[in-house]
C-alpha positions as CSV (number, residue, x, y, z in Angstrom):
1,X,-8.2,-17.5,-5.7
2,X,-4.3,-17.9,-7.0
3,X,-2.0,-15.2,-4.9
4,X,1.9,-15.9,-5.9
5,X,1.1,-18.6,-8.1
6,X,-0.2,-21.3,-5.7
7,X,-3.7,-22.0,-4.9
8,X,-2.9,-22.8,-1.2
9,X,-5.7,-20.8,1.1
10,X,-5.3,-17.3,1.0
11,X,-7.3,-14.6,2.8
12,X,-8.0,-11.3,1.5
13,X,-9.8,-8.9,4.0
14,X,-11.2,-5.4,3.5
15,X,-11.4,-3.4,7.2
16,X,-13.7,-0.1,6.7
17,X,-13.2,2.6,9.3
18,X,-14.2,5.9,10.0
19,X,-10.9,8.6,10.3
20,X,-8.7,5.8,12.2
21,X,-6.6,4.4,9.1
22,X,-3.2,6.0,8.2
23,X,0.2,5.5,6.8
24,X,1.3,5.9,10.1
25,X,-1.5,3.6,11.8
26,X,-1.8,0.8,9.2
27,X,1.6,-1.1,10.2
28,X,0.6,-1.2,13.4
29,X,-2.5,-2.7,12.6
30,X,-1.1,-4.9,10.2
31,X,1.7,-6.5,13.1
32,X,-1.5,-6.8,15.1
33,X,-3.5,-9.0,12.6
34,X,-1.8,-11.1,10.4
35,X,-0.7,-13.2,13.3
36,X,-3.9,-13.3,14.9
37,X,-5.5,-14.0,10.8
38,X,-2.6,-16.3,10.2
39,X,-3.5,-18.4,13.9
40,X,-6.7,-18.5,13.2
41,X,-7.0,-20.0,9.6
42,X,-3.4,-21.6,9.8
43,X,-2.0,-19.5,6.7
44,X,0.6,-18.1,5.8
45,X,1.3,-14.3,6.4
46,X,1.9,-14.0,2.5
47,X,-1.6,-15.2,1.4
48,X,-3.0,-12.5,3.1
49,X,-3.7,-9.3,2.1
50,X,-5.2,-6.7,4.0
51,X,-7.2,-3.5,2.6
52,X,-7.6,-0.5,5.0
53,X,-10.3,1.6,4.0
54,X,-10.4,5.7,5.3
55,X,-13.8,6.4,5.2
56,X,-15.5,10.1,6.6
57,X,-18.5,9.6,8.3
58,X,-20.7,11.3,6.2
59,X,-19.9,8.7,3.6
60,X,-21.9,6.5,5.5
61,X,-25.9,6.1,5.7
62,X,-28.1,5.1,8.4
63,X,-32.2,4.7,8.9
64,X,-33.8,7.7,11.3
């Protein structure tokens, strides 16, 4: 994967949650994870993106 024209590691991460995501809640949880993503993997915060997905519960299934 190329992001910003370098092949350097990148991370791209897709977070699936049920009514918690928000344009108020997302930069909050952004601050929280790219340093703990960017510790972790030693990359940089601009080769990684981060997808928050909104998601109602009855979008989900389950076995009975």
């Amino acid at each position: 994967m190329v992001r910003g024209g370098s092949s350097e590691p990148t991370c791209w991460m897709n977070l699936w949650s049920i009514n918690v995501f928000s344009a108020e809640n997302n930069p909050l949880y952004a601050s929280k994870l790219y340093p703990f993503i960017s510790e972790a993997l030693g990359i940089k915060n601009d080769k990684i993106v981060l997808l928050f997905h909104d998601i109602k519960a009855e979008q989900l299934g389950k076995p009975s």
